[in-house]
Every structure is written in structure tokens, then in C-alpha cells.
Residue, then its C-alpha position, 0 to 999 in steps of 0.5 A: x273741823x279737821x276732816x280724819x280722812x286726811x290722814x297718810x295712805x300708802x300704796x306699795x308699788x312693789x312687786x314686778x316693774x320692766x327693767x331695760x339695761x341701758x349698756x351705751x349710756x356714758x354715765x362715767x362722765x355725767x355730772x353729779x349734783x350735789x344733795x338738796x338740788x332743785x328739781x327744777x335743775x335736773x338734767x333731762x337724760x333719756x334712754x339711749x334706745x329712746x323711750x318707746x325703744x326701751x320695749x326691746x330686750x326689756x326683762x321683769x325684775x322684782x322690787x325691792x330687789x338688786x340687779x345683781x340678782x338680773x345680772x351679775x357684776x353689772x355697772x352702769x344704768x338700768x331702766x326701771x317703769x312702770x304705770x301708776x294711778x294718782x287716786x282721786x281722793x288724794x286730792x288736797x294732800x301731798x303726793x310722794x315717792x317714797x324709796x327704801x333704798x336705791x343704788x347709787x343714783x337714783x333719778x325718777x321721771x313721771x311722763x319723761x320728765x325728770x322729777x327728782x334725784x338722789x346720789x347716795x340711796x344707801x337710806x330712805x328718801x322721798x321724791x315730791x309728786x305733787x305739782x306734776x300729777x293728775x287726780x285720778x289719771x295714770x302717769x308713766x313713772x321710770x326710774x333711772x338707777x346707775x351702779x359705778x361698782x362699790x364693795x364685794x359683800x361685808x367688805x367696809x372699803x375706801x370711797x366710790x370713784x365716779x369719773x373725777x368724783x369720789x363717793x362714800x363707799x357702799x356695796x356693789x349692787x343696783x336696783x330699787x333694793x329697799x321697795x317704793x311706795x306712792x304715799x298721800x299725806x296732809x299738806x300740814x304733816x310731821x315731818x320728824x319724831x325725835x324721842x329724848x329720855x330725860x334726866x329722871x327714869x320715865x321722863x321723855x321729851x318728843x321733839x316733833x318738827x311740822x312742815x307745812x306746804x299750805x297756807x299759814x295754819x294754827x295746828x294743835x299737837x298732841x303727845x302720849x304714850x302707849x305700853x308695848x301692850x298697847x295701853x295709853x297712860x291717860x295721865x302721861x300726855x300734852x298738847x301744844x297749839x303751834x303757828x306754823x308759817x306758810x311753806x315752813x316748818x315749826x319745832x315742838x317739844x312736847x315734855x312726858x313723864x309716866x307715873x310707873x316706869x319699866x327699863x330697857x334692858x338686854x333680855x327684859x325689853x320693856x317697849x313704849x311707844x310715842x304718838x304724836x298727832x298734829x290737828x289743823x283746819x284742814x286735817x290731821x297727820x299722826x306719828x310715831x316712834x319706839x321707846x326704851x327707857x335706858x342709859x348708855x354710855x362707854x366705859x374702859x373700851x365697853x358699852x354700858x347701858x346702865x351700870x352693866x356692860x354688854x355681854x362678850x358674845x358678840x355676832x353680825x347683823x345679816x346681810x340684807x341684801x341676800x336671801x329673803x331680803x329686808x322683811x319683818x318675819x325674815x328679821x324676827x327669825x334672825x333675832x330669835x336666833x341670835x338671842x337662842x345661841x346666846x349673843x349679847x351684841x350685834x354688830x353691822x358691818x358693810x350694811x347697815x341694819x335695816x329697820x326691819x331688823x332693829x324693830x325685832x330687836x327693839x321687841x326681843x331686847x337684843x343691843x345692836x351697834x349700827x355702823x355709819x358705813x363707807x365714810x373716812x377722812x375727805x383728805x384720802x380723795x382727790x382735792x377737786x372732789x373733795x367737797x362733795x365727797x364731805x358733803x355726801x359723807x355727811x349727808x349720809x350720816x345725818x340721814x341713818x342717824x335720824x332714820x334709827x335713833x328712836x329704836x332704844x336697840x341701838x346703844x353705840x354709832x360705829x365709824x369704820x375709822x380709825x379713832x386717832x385719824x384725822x377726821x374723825x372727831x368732825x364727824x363724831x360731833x356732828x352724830x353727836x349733833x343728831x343723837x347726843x344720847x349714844x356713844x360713837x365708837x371707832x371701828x377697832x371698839x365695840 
């Protein structure tokens, strides 16, 4: 018997955490670990005032927030903790961090030891709590969050040096900027939704990727489709029973196809969405994902979605970094506006758009194009930095591009490159490796 209460809870950890401005940490001459680093390679830094010393000259900041808003121009390490209660009932299940957004470095330690990493922040990652928790005890969670300096606002510049390093380049802040939660999900879990419209208007293809941190399990997988009112098209649905191995994952695709199927389109979004659930012995994980029913292509220098070309009025997304910052009601604002003063395209420059922002304009029916942010050619950088410079580059790339590439908004990747620069076509293949459905226009297109 699956047991529904084995399902994903999350507990938002934002609001106000002690932050300490480690001012005497020598973070230009630490060593950057590449991405995918075992935790069980993490370097142990502690505070230079020591742990128990952080207490002096410690300030409240709000997460998700940047230290900028604290302290202007400041680079360097900061200090952010708090405690956290690992419930009791989450026995069984996975515990993780999960972080919006984080700049740059990002290095996380429950009860001074170190228990994760992360060297671009610029999209959401998660940090693996479960083999360092107590069910139903408190732990000291501290973040050590390193800003080395980047770009001034809505400036797309060139890479990031960090000592002998060079990293792809993203905007001058600090802080926890994209909010942290603590998240309980099933040790067999959906660990990625990828939705591909197919060849005829109305069939899709839900591609859903199963890890499994337990033993070896039979798991059934179930895919349906809802309207945007919030129907289910009992005809339009499937199952599939899968073998997932032990510590593994398994790869399912799930074909759909709706008997009375609406488009996409700017001004007449008609949204869908797909939702997975995955059922095994031990519980149960669900999933979903926004669809739009459309086509895309480039043609002579525009952006088709159909036959019809995006309109000429084109703005900027807002910077999501001022003001209110990411939230649903300050995004909805934002794309009334734009739809109100007659814009047919948003275009992100220096940041890319946030979820918040490509869900409103999924519902409103506004196109963005999503700009890659901070990625050129690894032969500009230093020959010793040039490996994990790529391997960042790419690794940004892949992550943005998984994070966005169900909203049917999103009807172009745009590299801040030029199109006849070296590198460019590397990369293009590898976006097109991720999302074929999308053009990938270079920075002098639209």
C-alpha cells in the first residue's frame, strides 16, 4: 500500500536570519571546486571570529534579500544562520535545502560541518540534509555566501575573476537573493518533468526522470492533463509501470494527446497543465508542469510562433533584484503593465527572468525571450582557467534551461554573443541538446 502522506512538504525558511560580515576571510585565494563535488570533499572554513564569535557585530537581514541592500559594494564573505527543526514525521523520506538563488559561492554547514556547495547560485539547487539529521531535533544551519564583485545593474559584461579563476559573469550582489526552504520528499521522487508538444496540435510527450535513494522499487507512473480551469481530460491520460534500480534513476516517456485542443498564442493564452504522479510500495511523489500548445521558429531575423511574427514593441523584464523582489503578485503587476501599454515581447537582460515572472506571463499570454546570462567564449579567460570556467558555463546553461523550458511564454534562448564568435555554436547545440523546441538567437537578434 502507498501511504499519500509520503508526498513533498516544504517549510519556507524565509524572513530574518543573523548575518555576520566576515571582513578578515581571505576568500581570493580559496579554492574553487568544480560542479558535482562530493560533499564528502568539502573544505572545512570556519568564521575567522570563530563560531561562538560571529555573535559580535551580527546584524538581521532579510532572506531572500542581497546584501547590498545591508551593505553597499560590499565583496567578500558573509556569515548567514539560523536554527532549524527537522520534524519527526519526516521520517523515511529525503531532507533538503532548497535555495532560489544564492551569489556567488554558496557553502552550507549544519552544526559546523560542512554539507554542501555551490559556485554559480545564479539558479535554484538543492543541498542534501539527510544523512546529517536528527528526526525531531534542531540543528544549527549557517550559510557562508562569498560575493568576489560582477556587473553593475542590467550590464551583460565579460567573466567574473576570482584569484587565478575566471567565472561567468552575473551581477554584483550577495545574499540568499532567490529564498530557502527545508523540503520532505519521497525517497522515490520525480526528480525532472520535461513536456514536448508533438508532431500533430494536441499531442504531447511528458518525459519524467525517477531517482530513487532507496532500495530497488517497481513504481507506477501516471500522466494527465488538466485545462487552465482546472479540469482533467479523463480521456487524455496513461500509466506505465517502471523498474527503478537501487541509488538510481529511470527515464519514462509518457505519450498524451487531448481530444479538443486550444493554442497558445500572445493575447489568447490557452494553458494546460501535466501532472505526473509516481506510486511505489513506500509512497508516492507528484509533479507538474505548464503547457502551451504552440510552434516556434526563427524566420529572416524574427521570432515566429505559428505563422505569425512576435509584434515589434518590445520591453525588459524587471530587475528582480530591486523593488519588492521575485514574488507572484509584484510579476503579475509587472505583466498587466506590460500587456496594458501594448508590448509584444519581453526581453531579460543582466538577469534572467524569474519563475514568478514567466508564470504570470504563461496565464496573461505575454512571449519573453530568456537571456543565458554572463556566458562567452572560454578562449577570452586565461588558459589555466579555462576548464572550469566552460565547465560553469555550461553548467549554468543546462540548469536555466531545465528550470524554464516547460513555460510555453519562453519562445527564444538568447546568448549575449556574437552569432559569428567562436563558441557560439558549442553552446547553441548544447541548448538545443536540452530544449530542441526553441530557437537560440545571439544578442544583436531578437
Amino acid at each position: 500500500m502507498t501511504d499519500e502522506r509520503q508526498g513533498r512538504e516544504i517549510e519556507s525558511l524565509n524572513g530574518w536570519w543573523h548575518t555576520w560580515l566576515d571582513e578578515a576571510a581571505a576568500w581570493e585565494r580559496e579554492e574553487l571546486l568544480w560542479p558535482g563535488v562530493s560533499t564528502d570533499s568539502l573544505p572545512m572554513r570556519a568564521p575567522s571570529a570563530g563560531w561562538d564569535g560571529m555573535e559580535w557585530g551580527m546584524e538581521s537581514t532579510r532572506v531572500p534579500g542581497t546584501l547590498a541592500q545591508a551593505r553597499p559594494g560590499y565583496h567578500g564573505v558573509a556569515w548567514q544562520w539560523r536554527p532549524i527543526v527537522i520534524p519527526e514525521e519526516w521520517q523515511g523520506r529525503l531532507v533538503r535545502l532548497r535555495f532560489g538563488g544564492a551569489r556567488q559561492r554558496l557553502e552550507a554547514y549544519l552544526d559546523n560541518r560542512p554539507v554542501g556547495y555551490d559556485l554559480d547560485g545564479l539558479n535554484p539547487f538543492a543541498v542534501d540534509l539527510t544523512p546529517h539529521v536528527r528526526f525531531g531535533g534542531q540543528h544549527e544551519l549557517a550559510l557562508r555566501v562569498t560575493n568576489p564583485g560582477g556587473w553593475r545593474a542590467a550590464e551583460e559584461g565579460g567573466a567574473i575573476g576570482w584569484g587565478e579563476a575566471a567565472l561567468p559573469g552575473s551581477r554584483d550582489i550577495g545574499g540568499l537573493w532567490g529564498g530557502v526552504a527545508l523540503e520532505a520528499a519521497p525517497r522515490l521522487h520525480v526528480d525532472d518533468l520535461h513536456v514536448l508538444a508533438g508532431e500533430a496540435i494536441g499531442e504531447v510527450s511528458a518525459h519524467v526522470t525517477l531517482r530513487n535513494a532507496g532500495p530497488a522499487v517497481v513504481a507506477q507512473v501516471r500522466a494527465s492533463i488538466r485545462d487552465a480551469a482546472g479540469f482533467q481530460d479523463t480521456h487524455c491520460s496513461v500509466e506505465a509501470t517502471v523498474v527503478v534500480p537501487e541509488g538510481g534513476e529511470a527515464v519514462q516517456t509518457l505519450p498524451l494527446a487531448m481530444a479538443d485542443p486550444k493554442d497558445w498564442a500572445p493575447g489568447r493564452p490557452h494553458l494546460y497543465r501535466v501532472i505526473v504522479e509516481a506510486r511505489c510500495e513506500h509512497g508516492m511523489d507528484r509533479a507538474e508542469a505548464p503547457v502551451g500548445l504552440w510552434r516556434v521558429a526563427e524566420g529572416d531575423g524574427r521570432i515566429l510562433i505559428g505563422d505569425v511574427p512576435l509584434g515589434p514593441h518590445v520591453g525588459e523584464t524587471p530587475d528582480p533584484l530591486e523593488g519588492e523582489g521575485p514574488s507572484f503578485p509584484a510579476a503579475e503587476r509587472e505583466v498587466a503593465r506590460a500587456r496594458a501599454v501594448g508590448l509584444d515581447v519581453l526581453v531579460s537582460r543582466g538577469w534572467p527572468a524569474t519563475p514568478e515572472l514567466l508564470d504570470a506571463a504563461d496565464r496573461l499570454g505575454l512571449p519573453v525571450v530568456q537571456t543565458l546570462v554572463g556566458v562567452e567564449d572560454p578562449a577570452r579567460v586565461l588558459p589555466d582557467a579555462r576548464g572550469l570556467y566552460a565547465a560553469l558555463a555550461q553548467d549554468r546553461l543546462r540548469r536555466l534551461i531545465r528550470r524554464d523550458r516547460n513555460h510555453p511564454c519562453v519562445v527564444a534562448w538568447r546568448l549575449p554573443m556574437a552569432r559569428d564568435a567562436a563558441a557560439y555554436e558549442p553552446y547553441a547545440r548544447l541548448i538545443h541538446d536540452e530544449d530542441p523546441t526553441r530557437p537560440v538567437i545571439a544578442a544583436h537578434g531578437r
